[in-house]
NUVEXTI-11968 format. One line per field, with one value per atom (N, C-alpha, C, O): residue number from 1; residue in three letters; x, y, z. Coordinates in nm, 4 decimals. Each point is the difference from the previous one (the first is absolute). Layout:
N
resi c(NUM_...);
resn c(ALA_...);
xx c(X_...);
yy c(Y_...);
zz c(Z_...);
***
This chain:
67
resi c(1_1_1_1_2_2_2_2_3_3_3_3_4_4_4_4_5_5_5_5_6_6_6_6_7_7_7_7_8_8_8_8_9_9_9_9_10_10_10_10_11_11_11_11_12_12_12_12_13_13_13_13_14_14_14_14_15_15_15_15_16_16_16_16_17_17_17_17_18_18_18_18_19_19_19_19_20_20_20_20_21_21_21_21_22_22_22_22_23_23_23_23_24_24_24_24_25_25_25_25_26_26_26_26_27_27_27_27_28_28_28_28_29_29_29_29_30_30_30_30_31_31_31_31_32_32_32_32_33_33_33_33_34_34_34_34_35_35_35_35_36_36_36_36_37_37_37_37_38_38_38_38_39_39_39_39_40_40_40_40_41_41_41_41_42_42_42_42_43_43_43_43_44_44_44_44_45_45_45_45_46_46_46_46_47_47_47_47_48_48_48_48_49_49_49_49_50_50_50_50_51_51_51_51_52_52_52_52_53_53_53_53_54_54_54_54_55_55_55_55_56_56_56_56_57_57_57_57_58_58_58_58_59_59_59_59_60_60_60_60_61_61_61_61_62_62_62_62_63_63_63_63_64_64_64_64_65_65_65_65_66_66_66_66_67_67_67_67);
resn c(UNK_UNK_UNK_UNK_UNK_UNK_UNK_UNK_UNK_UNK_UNK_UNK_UNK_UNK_UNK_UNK_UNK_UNK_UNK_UNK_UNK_UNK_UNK_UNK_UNK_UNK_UNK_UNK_UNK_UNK_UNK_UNK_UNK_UNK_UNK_UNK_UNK_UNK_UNK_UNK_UNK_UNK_UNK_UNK_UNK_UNK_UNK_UNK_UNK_UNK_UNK_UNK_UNK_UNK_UNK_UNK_UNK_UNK_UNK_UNK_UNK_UNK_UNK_UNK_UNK_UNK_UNK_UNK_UNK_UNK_UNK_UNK_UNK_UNK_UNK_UNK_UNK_UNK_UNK_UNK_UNK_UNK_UNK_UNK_UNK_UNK_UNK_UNK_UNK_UNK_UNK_UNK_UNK_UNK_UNK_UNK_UNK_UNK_UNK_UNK_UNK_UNK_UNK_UNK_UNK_UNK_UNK_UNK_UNK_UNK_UNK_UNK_UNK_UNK_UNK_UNK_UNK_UNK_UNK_UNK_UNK_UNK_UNK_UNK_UNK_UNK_UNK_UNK_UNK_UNK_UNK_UNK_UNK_UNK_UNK_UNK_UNK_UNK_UNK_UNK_UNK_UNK_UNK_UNK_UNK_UNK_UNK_UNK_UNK_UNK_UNK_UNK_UNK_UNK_UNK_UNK_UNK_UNK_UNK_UNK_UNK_UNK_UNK_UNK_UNK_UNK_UNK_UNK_UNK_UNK_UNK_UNK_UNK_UNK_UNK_UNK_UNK_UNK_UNK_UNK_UNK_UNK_UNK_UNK_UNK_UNK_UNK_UNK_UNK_UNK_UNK_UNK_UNK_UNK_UNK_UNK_UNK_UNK_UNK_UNK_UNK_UNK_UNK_UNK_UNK_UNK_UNK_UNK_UNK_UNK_UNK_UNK_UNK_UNK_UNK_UNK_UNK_UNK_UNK_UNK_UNK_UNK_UNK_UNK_UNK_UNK_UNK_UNK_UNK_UNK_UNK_UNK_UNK_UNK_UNK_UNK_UNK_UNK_UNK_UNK_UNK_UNK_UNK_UNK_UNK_UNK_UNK_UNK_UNK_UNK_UNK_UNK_UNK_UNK_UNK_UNK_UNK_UNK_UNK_UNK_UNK_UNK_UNK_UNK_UNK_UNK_UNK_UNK);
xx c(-2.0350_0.0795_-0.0303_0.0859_-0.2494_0.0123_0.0681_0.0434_-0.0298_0.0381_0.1543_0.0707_0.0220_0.1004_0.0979_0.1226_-0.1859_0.0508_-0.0906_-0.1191_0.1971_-0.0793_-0.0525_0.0399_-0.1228_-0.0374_0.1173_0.0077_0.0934_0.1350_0.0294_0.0478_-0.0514_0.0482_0.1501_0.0778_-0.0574_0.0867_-0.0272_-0.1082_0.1809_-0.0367_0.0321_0.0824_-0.1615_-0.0810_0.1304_0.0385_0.0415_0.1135_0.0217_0.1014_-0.2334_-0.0082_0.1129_-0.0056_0.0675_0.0878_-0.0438_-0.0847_0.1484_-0.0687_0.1404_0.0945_-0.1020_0.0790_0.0080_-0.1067_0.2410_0.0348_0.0093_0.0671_-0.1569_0.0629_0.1695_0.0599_-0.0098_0.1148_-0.0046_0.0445_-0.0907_-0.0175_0.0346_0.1003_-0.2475_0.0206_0.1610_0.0832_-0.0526_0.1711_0.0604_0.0701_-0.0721_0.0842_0.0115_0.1115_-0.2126_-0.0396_0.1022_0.0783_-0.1199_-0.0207_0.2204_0.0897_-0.0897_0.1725_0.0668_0.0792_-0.1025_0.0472_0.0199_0.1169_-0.2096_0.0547_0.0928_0.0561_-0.0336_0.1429_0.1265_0.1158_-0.1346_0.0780_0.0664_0.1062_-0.2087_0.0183_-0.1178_-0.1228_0.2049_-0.0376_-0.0008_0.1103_-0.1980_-0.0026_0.1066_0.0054_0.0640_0.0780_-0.0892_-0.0951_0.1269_-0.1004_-0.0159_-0.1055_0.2156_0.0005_-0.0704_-0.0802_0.1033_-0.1279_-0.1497_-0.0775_0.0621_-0.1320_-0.0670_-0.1157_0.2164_-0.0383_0.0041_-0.0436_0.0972_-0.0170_-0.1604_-0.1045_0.1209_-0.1951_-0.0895_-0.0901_0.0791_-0.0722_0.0010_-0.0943_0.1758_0.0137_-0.1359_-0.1217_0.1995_-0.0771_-0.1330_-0.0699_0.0122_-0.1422_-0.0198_-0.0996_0.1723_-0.0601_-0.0594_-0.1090_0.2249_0.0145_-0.1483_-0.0882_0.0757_-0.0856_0.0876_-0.0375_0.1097_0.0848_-0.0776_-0.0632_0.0714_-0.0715_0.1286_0.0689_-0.0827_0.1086_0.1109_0.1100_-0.1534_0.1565_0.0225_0.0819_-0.1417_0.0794_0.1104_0.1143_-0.1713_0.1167_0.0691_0.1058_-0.1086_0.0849_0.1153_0.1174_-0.1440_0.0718_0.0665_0.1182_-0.1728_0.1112_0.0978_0.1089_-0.1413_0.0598_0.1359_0.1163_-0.1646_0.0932_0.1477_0.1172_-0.2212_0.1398_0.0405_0.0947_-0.1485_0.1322_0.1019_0.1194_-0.2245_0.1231_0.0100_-0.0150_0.0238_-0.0205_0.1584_0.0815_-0.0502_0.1418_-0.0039_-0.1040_0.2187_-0.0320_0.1134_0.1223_-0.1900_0.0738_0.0727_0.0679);
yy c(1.9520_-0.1066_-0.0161_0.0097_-0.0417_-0.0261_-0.1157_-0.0797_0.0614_-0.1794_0.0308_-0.0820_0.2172_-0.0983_0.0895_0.0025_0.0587_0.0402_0.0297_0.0311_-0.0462_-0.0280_0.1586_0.1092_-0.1249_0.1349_0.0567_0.1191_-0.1675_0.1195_0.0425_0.1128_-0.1444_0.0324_-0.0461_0.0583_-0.2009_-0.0920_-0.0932_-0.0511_-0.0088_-0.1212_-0.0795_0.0217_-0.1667_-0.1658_-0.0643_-0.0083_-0.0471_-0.0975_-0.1287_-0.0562_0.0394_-0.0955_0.0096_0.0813_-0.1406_-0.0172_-0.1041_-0.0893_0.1226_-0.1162_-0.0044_0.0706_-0.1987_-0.0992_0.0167_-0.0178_0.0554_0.0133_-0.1253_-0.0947_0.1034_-0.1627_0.0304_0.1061_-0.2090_0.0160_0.1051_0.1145_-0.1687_0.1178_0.1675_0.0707_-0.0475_0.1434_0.0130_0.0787_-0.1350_0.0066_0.0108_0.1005_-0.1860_-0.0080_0.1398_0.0515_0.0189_0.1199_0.1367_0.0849_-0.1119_0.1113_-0.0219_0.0841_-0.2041_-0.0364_0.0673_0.0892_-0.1245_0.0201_0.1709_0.0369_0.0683_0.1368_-0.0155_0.1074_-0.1603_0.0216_-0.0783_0.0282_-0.1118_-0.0750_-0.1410_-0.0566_0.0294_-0.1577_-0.1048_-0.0032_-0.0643_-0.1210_-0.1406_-0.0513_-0.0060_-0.1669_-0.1080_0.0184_-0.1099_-0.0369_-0.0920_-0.0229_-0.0531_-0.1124_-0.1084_-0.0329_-0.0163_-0.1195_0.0252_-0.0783_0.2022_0.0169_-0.0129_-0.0953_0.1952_-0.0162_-0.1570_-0.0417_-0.0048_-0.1622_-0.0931_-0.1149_0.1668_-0.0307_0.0967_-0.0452_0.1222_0.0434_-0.0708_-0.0513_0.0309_-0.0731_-0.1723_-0.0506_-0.0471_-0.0877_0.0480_-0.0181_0.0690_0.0299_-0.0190_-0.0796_0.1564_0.0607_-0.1403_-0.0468_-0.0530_-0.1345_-0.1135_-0.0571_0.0475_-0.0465_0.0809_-0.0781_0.1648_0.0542_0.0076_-0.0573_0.1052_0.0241_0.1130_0.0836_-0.0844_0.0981_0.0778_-0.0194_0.1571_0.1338_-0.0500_0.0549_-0.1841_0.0002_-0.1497_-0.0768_0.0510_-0.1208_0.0542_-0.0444_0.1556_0.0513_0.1016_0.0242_0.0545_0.0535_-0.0988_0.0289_-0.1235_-0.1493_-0.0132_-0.0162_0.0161_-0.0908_0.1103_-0.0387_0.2011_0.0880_0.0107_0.0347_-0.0676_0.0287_-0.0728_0.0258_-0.1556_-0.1309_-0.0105_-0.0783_0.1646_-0.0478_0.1817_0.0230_0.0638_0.1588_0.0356_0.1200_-0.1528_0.0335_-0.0292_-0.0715_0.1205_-0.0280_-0.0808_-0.0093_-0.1161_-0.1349_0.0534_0.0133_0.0036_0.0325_-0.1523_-0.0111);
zz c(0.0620_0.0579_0.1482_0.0877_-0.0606_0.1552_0.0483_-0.0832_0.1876_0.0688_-0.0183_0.0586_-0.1510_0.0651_0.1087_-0.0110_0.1006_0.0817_0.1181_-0.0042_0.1103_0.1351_0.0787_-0.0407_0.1428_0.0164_0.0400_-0.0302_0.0922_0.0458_-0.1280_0.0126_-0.1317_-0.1281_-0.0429_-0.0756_0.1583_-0.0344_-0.0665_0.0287_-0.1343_-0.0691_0.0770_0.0889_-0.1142_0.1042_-0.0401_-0.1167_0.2468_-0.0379_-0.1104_-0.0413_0.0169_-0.1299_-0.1212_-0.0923_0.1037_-0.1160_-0.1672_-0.0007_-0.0958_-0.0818_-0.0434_0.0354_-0.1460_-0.0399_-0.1644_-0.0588_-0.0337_-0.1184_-0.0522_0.0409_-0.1566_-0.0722_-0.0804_0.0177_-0.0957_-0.0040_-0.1500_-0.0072_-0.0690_-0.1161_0.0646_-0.0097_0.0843_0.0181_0.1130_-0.0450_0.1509_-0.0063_-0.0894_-0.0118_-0.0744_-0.0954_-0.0411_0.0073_-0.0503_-0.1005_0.1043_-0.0425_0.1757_0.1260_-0.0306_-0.0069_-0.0003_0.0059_-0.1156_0.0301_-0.1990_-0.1101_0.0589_-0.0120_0.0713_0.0128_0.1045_0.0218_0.0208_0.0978_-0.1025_0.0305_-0.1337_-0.0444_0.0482_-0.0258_0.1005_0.0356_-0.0492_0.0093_-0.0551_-0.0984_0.0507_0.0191_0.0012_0.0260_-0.0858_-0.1216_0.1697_-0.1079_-0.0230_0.0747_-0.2102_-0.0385_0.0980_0.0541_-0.0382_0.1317_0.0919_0.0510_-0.0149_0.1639_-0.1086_0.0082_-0.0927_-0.0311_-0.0457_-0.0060_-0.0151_-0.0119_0.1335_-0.0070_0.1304_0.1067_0.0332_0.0468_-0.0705_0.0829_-0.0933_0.0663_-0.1703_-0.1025_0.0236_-0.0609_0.1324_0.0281_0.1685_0.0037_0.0887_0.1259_-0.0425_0.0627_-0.1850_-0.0057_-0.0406_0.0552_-0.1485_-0.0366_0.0904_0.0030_0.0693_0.1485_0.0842_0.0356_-0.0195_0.0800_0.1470_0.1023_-0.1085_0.1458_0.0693_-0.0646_0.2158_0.1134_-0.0767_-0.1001_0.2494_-0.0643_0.1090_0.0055_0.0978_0.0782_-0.0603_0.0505_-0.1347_-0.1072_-0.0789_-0.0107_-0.0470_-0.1196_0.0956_-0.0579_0.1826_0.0502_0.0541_-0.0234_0.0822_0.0602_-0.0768_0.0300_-0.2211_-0.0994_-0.0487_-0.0424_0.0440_-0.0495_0.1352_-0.0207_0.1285_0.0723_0.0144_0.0275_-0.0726_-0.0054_-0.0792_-0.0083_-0.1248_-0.1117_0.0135_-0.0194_0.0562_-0.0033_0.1654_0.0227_0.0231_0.1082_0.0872_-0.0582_0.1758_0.0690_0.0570_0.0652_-0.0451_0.0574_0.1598_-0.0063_0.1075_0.1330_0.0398_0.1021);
***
C-alpha cells in the first residue's frame, strides 16, 4: 500500500465522498433509516441534476429553522 501515507507517516488531507447506498449501509448499523419521502426527495435531486448547494438550499427550506 504505497502512496497512502506521507513521509511524516501521516495520512494526505484528501478526503473522499460516500455515495448514498454505501451511507445507507454504514447507517442501517447504527439503526438509522431514510424515510421514503426523503429518499424520493434525493431521487427527484439526482433527476433534476441539482449542484450539492441546490439540494442543501432545498433541504434547508423545507427542514430547516425559519429565524
Amino acid at each position: 500500500m504505497s502512496g497512502t501515507t506521507t513521509k511524516s507517516g501521516k495520512r494526505p488531507s484528501k478526503g473522499f465522498t460516500l455515495g448514498r447506498q454505501s451511507f445507507a449501509k454504514i447507517s442501517a448499523v447504527e439503526g438509522i433509516k431514510m424515510s421514503r419521502a426523503m429518499d424520493a426527495e434525493f431521487r427527484e435531486f439526482d433527476r433534476k441534476g441539482l449542484s450539492p448547494e441546490q439540494r442543501r438550499k432545498a433541504i434547508a427550506a423545507k427542514y430547516g429553522k425559519t429565524r
